[in-house]
C-alpha positions in Angstrom: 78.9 0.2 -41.2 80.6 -3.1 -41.6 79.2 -5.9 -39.4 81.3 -8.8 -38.0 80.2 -12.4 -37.6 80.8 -13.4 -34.0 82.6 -17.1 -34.0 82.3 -18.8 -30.2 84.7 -21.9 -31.1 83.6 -24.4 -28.6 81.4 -22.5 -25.7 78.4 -21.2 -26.0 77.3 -17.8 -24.9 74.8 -16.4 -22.6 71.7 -15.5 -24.8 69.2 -14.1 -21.8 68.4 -14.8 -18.2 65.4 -14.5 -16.3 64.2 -15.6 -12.7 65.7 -19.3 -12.3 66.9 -19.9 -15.9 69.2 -18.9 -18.5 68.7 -18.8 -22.0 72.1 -20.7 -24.3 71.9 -22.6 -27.2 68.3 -21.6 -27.9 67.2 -23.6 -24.9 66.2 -22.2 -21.4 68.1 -24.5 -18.5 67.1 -24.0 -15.1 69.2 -23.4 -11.8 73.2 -23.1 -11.6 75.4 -23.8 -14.9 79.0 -23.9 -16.0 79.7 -22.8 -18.8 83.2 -24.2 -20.7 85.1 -25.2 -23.5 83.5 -28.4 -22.9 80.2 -27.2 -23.4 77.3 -25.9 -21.0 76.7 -28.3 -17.9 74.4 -28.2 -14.9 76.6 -26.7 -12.2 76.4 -27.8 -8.3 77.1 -24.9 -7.1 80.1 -23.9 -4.6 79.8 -27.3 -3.1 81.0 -28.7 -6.9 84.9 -26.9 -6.8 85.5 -30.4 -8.3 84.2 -29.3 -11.5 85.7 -25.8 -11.7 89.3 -27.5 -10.8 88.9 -29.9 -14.2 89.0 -27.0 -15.6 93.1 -26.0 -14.7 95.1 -25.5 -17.6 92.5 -24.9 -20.0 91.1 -21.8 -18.8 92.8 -18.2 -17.8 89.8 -17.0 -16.3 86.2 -18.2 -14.3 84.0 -15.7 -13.8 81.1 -16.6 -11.0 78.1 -15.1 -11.1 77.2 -14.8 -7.3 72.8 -14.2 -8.1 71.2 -10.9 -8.5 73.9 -9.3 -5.7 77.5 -9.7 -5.7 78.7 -12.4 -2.8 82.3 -13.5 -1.4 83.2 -17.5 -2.8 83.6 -19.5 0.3 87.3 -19.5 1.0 88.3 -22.7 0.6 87.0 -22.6 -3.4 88.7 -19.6 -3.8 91.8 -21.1 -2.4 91.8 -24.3 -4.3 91.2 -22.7 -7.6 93.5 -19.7 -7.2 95.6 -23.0 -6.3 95.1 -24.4 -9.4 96.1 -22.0 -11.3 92.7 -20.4 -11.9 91.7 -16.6 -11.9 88.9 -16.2 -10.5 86.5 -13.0 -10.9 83.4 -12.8 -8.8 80.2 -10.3 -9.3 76.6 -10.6 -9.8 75.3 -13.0 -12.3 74.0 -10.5 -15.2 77.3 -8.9 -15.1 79.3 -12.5 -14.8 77.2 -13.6 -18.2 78.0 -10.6 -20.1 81.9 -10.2 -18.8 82.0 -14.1 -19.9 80.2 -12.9 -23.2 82.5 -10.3 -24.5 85.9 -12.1 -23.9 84.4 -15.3 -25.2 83.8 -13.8 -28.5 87.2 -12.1 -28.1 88.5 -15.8 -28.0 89.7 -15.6 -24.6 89.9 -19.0 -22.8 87.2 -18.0 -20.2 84.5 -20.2 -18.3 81.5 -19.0 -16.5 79.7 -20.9 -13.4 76.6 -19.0 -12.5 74.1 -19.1 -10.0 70.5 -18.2 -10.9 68.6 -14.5 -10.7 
């Protein structure tokens, strides 16, 4: 079997989560998080759409990770991102980290903002 180094440019990927945290770079960071080409930030959640609209032109796709149960965005952020240009995928957080996992190492230009488990 021939193995593949995976190569993450930029972004980092979602290592593990547990109850409050995830697990990226080696390094367990607590509450909501966005992940981007710019790097992994502390996230404000879906009071913060100013941080996820920086992100237009840069990105194809966000996925949000809603918690431990998939949720509806409040409509006016789903609005202003689809607005500006952003596609926006919402599910649970386990399945937004590994989605965001998989088409990062594809080289996809993907970000992930994630509420906790």
């Amino acid at each position: 079997m021939r193995l593949n180094e995976i190569s993450y440019s930029d972004a980092e990927p979602v290592e593990g989560y547990g109850p409050g945290f995830f697990r990226i770079g080696g390094k367990a960071l607590d509450g909501p998080l966005l992940l981007s080409p710019h790097g992994t930030h502390v996230w404000g959640g879906y009071e913060d759409g100013d941080a996820l609209r920086a992100l237009a032109g840069e990105i194809d796709v966000l996925f949000v990770g809603t918690g431990p149960e998939t949720a509806h965005l409040p409509k006016h952020l789903r609005t202003e991102l689809e607005e500006a240009g952003i596609g926006v995928e919402v599910m649970n957080s386990p399945s937004a980290c590994r989605t965001y996992n998989v088409l990062l190492a594809e080289g996809r230009r993907v970000a992930l903002a994630v509420l906790p488990v």
